[in-house]
C-alpha positions, 0 to 999 in steps of 0.5 A, a space after each residue: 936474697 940472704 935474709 938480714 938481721 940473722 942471729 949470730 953465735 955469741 963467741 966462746 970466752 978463752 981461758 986468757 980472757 977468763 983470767 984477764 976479767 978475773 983479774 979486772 974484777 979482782 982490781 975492782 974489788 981492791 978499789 971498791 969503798 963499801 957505803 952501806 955496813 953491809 959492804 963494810 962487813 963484806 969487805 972486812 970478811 966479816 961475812 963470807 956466806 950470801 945465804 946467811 944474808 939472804 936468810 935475814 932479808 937484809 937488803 943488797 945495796 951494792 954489786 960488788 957484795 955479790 961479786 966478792 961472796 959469788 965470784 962464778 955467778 952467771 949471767 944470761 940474756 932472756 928472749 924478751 923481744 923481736 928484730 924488725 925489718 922485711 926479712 928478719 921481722 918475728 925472730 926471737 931478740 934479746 933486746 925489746 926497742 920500743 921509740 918515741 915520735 918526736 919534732 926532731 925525729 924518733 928516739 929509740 929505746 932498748 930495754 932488756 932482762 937478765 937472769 943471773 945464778 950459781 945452778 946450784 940454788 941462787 937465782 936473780 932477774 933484773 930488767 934495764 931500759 936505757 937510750 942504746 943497748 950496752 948501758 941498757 945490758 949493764 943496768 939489768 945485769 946489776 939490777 939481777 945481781 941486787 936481786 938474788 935469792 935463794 930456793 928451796 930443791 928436792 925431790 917432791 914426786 911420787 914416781 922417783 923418791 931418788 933422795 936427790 934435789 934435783 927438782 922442786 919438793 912441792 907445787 908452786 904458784 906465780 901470777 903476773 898480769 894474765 901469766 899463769 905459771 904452775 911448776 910441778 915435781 917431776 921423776 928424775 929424767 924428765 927434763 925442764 918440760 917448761 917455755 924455752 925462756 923458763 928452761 933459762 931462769 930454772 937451769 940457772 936455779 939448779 932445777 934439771 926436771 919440772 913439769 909445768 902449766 901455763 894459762 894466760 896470754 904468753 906472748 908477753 915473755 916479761 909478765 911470764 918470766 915474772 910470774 915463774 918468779 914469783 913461783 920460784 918465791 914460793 919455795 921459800 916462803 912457803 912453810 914447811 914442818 920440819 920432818 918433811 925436810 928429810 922426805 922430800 929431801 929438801 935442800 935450800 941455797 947451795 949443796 956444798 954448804 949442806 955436805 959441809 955441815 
């Protein structure tokens, strides 16, 4: 008997449908009317960076600012749930369905987490909850949007000293509920030596070699996916004397903004 609820490939988007949701979005941002005086500046091109707004920790209000300074964000969909049934109960699903019992019956619930970056040193998480799957996809996807933040690469271990960012400059530390994370650097070609949901938010930072450890019940992928961002936090509040910038080869938002300085 063929097993249900299998795991279907999500299709390839054509170069058609690129242009049309580009165009879509393009439609989108001509319509737009900014509410906060950020939006305004946005609109009016007064500012054309995120990074300078993410230093000055100015709040993101409205999605349409990340849709216009980053036009080739990426989104993902995290393995945060698991598909009932007889046959398919125990495989990995983005979306976790919890339900409520009622009179008039049960009434379900879908609640997702999304993961939105550049791979090139940006990074947002959004976690939505709605009654069906699509509003409850939209909604996280717009919360990770609000979001995003940057980090802080480099090249902090002693066995590679490569002088490229393509790992963290130092240890890092994150806690959610009992989910202990620690990222450690890590010599070129290692890899993401890190939980398959983690290699996820980290490929989307731009992180490509990282050793970690973790402690604490990790079934639960939320608190676990939340403590790696607390940890990738870290990188950027954490303080840093100013001759270990070269050292450590220390790249913080984007590297294009670096080689065009």
């Amino acid at each position: 008997m063929k097993q249900r609820n299998q795991r279907r490939e999500r299709p390839k988007e054509t170069k058609e449908q690129g242009e049309a949701r580009a165009a879509e979005r393009t439609i989108a941002e001509i319509a737009w009317v900014p509410k906060t005086e950020i939006g305004k500046k946005v609109k009016t091109k007064e500012i054309t960076e995120i990074e300078d707004m993410l230093s000055t920790g100015s709040p993101l209000l409205e999605q349409e600012i990340v849709d216009i300074l980053m036009p080739g964000l990426e989104n993902d969909l995290l393995m945060i749930g698991q598909s009932k049934g007889k046959f398919g109960g125990g495989q990995g699903r983005v979306f976790r369905q919890t339900q409520k019992k009622t009179k008039e019956g049960n009434k379900p619930n879908f609640a997702t987490l999304c993961v939105v970056g550049n791979k090139d040193g940006i990074i947002g998480l959004g976690y939505g909850k709605a009654k069906e799957t699509v509003p409850a996809r939209e909604k996280a996807i717009r919360k990770a949007k609000l979001n995003v933040f940057k980090i802080k690469r480099g090249c902090g271990s002693w066995q590679c000293g490569c002088g490229t960012a393509h790992s963290i400059p130092f240890k890092v530390y994150g806690k959610c509920g009992s989910c202990q994370v620690t990222l450690f650097p890590a010599p070129k070609g290692t890899g993401l030596v890190v939980d398959r949901e983690i290699a996820k938010v980290l490929t989307m930072a731009g992180i490509k070699d990282v050793w970690s450890k973790t402690l604490g019940q990790q079934k639960s992928k939320i608190n676990l996916i939340k403590a790696t961002e607390e940890a990738l936090k870290a990188l950027t509040t954490t303080k840093i004397m100013d001759h270990h910038n070269a050292k450590l080869s220390i790249v913080d938002g984007r590297k294009q903004k670096k080689t065009e300085a």
